[in-house]
C-alpha positions in Angstrom: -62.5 -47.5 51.3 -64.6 -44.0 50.7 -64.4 -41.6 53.0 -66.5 -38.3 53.5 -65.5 -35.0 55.2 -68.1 -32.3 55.4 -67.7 -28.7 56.6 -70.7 -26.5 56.9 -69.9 -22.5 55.6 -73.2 -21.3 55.9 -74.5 -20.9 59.3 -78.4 -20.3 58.0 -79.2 -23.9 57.0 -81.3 -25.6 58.4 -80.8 -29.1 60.3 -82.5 -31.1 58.1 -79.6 -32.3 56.3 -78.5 -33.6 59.5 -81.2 -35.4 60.4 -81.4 -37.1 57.4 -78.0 -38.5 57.8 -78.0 -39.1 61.4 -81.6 -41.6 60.2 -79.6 -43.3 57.5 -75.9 -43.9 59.7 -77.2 -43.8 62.9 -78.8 -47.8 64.4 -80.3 -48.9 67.4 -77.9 -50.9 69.0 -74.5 -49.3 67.6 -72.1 -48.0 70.3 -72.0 -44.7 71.0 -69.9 -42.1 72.2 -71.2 -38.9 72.8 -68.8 -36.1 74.3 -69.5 -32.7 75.7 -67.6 -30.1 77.7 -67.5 -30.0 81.1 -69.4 -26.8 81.4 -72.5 -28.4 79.7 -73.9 -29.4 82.1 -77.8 -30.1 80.9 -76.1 -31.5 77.5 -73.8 -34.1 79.8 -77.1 -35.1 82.1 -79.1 -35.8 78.7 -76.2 -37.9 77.4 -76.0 -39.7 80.8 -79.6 -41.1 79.8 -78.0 -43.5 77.1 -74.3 -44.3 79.0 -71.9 -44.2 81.6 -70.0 -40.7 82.0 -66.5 -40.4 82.6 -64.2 -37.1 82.9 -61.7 -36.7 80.0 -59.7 -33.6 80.8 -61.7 -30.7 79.5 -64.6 -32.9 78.6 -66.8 -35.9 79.5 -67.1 -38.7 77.6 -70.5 -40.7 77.4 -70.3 -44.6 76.2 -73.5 -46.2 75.7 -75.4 -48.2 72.9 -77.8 -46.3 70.6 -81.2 -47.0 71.6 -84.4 -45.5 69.9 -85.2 -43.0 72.4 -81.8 -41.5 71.4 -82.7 -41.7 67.5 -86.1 -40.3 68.6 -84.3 -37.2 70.5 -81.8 -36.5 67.5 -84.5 -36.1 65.1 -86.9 -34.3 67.2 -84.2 -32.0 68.8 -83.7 -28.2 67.7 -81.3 -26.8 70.2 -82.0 -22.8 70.4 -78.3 -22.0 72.1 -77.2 -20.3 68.7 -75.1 -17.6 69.4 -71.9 -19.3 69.0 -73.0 -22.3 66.4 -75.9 -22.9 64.4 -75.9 -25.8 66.1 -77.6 -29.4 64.7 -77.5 -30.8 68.1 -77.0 -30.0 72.0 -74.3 -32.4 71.4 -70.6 -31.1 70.6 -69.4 -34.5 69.5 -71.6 -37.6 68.9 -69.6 -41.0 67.6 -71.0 -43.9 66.1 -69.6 -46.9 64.3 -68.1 -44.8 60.9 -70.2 -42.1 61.5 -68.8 -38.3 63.7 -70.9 -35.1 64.1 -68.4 -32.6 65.4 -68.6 -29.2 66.4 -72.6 -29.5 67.5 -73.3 -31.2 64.2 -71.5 -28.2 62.0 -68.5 -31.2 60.9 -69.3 -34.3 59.7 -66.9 -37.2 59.0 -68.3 -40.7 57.4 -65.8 -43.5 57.0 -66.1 -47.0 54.8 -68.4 -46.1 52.8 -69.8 -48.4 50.2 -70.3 -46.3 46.9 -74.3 -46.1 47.4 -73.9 -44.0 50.9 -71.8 -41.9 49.1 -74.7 -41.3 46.2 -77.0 -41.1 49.4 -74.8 -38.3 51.0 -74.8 -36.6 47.6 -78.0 -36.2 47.1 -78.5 -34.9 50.5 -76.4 -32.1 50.3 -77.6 -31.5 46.4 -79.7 -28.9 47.2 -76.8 -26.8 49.6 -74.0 -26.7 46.9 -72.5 -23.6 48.3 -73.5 -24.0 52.3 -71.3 -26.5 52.6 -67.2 -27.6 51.7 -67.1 -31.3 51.1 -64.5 -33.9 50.8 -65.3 -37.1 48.8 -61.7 -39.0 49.0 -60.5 -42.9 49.0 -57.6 -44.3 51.0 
């Protein structure tokens, strides 16, 4: 199966590339992970809205199902703690089904892909050729 890796190298863009693949991977009713450090504390409360929390040595894991008020948060969210990320999310690591957003959305890695999500991711990142590093591979 497909696989895509994508690493973003220019900490201008905007999140809309995000939110465009968070609509088209993301589904009510997929399980969810969503993990945060321990310090976060607002971030680990707002994740505690859609599962149950549990401590993980440096950082708390939330498992949950992805409802609509959680697709409804990602697209409408714009976090304004920059000044370590230009972050696409309050989240530092969100997991669903074949789909991860690392490192506050910054890392994205898409497993099993069928070959039109990879001509869907594609065309997403057309128009940031040289924002971004990305790995198209097949195992």
């Amino acid at each position: 199966m497909n696989y895509i890796s994508v690493q973003m190298t220019d900490n201008t863009v905007s999140s809309s590339w995000w939110k465009k693949l968070v609509r088209h991977f993301v589904k009510a009713g997929d399980e969810l992970e969503i993990r945060c450090w321990k310090e976060e504390a607002d971030e680990i409360r707002a994740a505690s809205r859609y599962g149950k929390p549990t401590d993980d040595k440096n950082e708390v894991s939330v498992r949950g199902i992805v409802t609509d008020k959680f697709l409804l948060e990602l697209s409408d969210d714009e976090p304004t703690d920059k000044s370590i990320y230009n972050k696409m999310t309050k989240y530092f690591t969100i997991n669903v089904k074949n789909f991860c957003s690392a490192h506050y959305g910054t890392e994205i890695y898409i497993e099993n892909l069928p070959e039109e999500d990879i001509l869907f991711v594609e065309d997403v990142f057309s128009p940031f050729e040289d924002k971004f590093s990305i790995s198209i591979g097949n195992y």
